[in-house]
C-alpha positions in Angstrom: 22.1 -4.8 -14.7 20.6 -4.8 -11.3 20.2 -1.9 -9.4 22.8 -0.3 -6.9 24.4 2.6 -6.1 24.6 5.1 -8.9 22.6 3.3 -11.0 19.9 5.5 -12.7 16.8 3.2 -12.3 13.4 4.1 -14.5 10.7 3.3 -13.0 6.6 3.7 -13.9 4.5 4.3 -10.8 1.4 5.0 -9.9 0.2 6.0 -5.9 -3.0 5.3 -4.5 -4.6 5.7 -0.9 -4.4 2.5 0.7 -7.9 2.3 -0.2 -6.9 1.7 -4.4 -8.3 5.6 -5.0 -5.9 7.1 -7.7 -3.9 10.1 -6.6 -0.8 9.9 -9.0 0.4 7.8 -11.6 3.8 8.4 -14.2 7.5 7.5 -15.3 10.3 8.4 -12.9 13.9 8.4 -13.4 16.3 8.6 -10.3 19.7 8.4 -8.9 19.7 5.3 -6.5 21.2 5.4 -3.6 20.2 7.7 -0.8 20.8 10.8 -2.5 16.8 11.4 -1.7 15.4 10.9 -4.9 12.6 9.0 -4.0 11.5 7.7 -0.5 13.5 6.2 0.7 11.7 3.0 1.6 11.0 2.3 -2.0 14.7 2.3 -2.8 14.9 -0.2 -0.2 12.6 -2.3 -1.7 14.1 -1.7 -5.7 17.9 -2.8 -4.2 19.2 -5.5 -5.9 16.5 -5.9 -8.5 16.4 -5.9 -12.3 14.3 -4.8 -14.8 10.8 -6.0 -15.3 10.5 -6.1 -11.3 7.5 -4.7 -10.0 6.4 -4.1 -6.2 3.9 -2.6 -4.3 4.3 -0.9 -0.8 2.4 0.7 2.0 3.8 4.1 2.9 2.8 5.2 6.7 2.8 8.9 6.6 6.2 9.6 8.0 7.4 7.1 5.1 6.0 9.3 2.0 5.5 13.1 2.3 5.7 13.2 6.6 3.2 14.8 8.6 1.4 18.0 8.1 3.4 21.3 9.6 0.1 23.7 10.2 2.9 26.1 10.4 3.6 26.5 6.4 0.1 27.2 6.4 -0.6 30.7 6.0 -3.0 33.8 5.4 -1.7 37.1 3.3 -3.0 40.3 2.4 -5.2 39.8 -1.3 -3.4 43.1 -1.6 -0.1 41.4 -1.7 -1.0 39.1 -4.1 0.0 38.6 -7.1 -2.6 39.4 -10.3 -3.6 36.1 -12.2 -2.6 33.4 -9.6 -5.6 31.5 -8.8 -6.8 29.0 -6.2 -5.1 25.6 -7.4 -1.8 27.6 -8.1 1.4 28.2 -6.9 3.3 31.2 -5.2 7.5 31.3 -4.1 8.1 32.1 -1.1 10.5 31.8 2.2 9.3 28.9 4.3 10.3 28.6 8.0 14.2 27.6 7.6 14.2 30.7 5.4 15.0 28.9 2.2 12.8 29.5 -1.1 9.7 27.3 -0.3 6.5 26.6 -2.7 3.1 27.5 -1.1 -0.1 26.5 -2.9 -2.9 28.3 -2.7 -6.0 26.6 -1.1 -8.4 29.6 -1.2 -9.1 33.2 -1.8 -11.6 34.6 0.7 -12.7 38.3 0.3 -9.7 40.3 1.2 -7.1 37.0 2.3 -5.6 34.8 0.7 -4.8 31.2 1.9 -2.1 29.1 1.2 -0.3 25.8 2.2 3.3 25.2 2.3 2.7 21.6 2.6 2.8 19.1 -0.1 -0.5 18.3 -1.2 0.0 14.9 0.0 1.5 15.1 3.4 -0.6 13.6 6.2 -1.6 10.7 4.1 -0.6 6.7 4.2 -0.2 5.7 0.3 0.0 2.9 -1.5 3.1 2.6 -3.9 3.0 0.3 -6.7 5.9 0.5 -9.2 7.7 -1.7 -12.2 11.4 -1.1 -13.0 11.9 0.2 -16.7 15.1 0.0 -17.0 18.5 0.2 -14.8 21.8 1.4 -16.3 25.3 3.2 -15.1 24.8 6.8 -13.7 27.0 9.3 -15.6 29.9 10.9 -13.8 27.8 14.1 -14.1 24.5 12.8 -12.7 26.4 10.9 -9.7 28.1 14.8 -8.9 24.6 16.6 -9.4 22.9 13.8 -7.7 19.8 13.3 -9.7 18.9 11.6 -13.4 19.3 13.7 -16.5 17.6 13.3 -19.8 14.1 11.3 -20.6 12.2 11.5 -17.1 14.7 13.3 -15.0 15.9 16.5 -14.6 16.2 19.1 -17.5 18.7 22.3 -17.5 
């Protein structure tokens, strides 16, 4: 079967600055066809294909996680903080369209507490390298919640 719309494509990736260092590396399941599963230059790229293909792309910065916004990043009281969350964690809260937003937090420094709204990632060119698993007809259910249930997608 090759890949096309509503087909839920497995893929094994692993992403790399464009210099080869590692940054992230796993198995990904996803809905194809733009319903923003996974950038969407490398669903370009897997249209059409089968598995056993395997690519590698170069991701500018507005092609993977976009450009830093210095506005998610953000000071708060330590008092405010919540006990046991340490730097390297992460902390909900209401980014700047008000919806529920995940802030990481970069450092604690005496009485504030940093944290960054962005994803660790954004600002950066990466390399993409991936080889298709497998391919096979989305369920009626995935296609309606738009994403991949089961092995390496999303779990209720």
């Amino acid at each position: 079967m090759n890949i096309a719309k509503d087909t839920a494509v497995t893929i094994s990736y692993k992403v790399t600055t464009p210099e080869g260092k590692p940054l992230d590396s796993g198995n990904l399941s996803y809905l194809h066809g733009g319903y923003e599963n996974i950038f969407p230059k490398v669903e370009a790229a897997l249209e059409g294909q089968a598995a056993g293909f395997s690519t590698t792309l170069d991701l500018a910065v507005e092609d993977a996680f976009g450009a830093r916004d210095e506005s998610l990043v953000r000071t708060i009281p330590k008092a405010e903080f919540p006990p046991g969350v340490k730097v390297g964690g992460q902390l909900q809260g209401v980014g700047n369209d008000g919806q529920p937003a995940v802030f990481n937090v970069v450092k604690i420094k005496g009485p504030e507490v940093h944290l960054d709204g962005n994803h660790p990632l954004a600002g950066q060119a990466l390399r993409f390298s991936c080889k298709v698993a497998s391919v096979r007809a989305a369920s009626a259910e995935e296609i309606a919640h738009r994403h991949v249930h089961g092995d390496h997608g999303h779990h209720h």
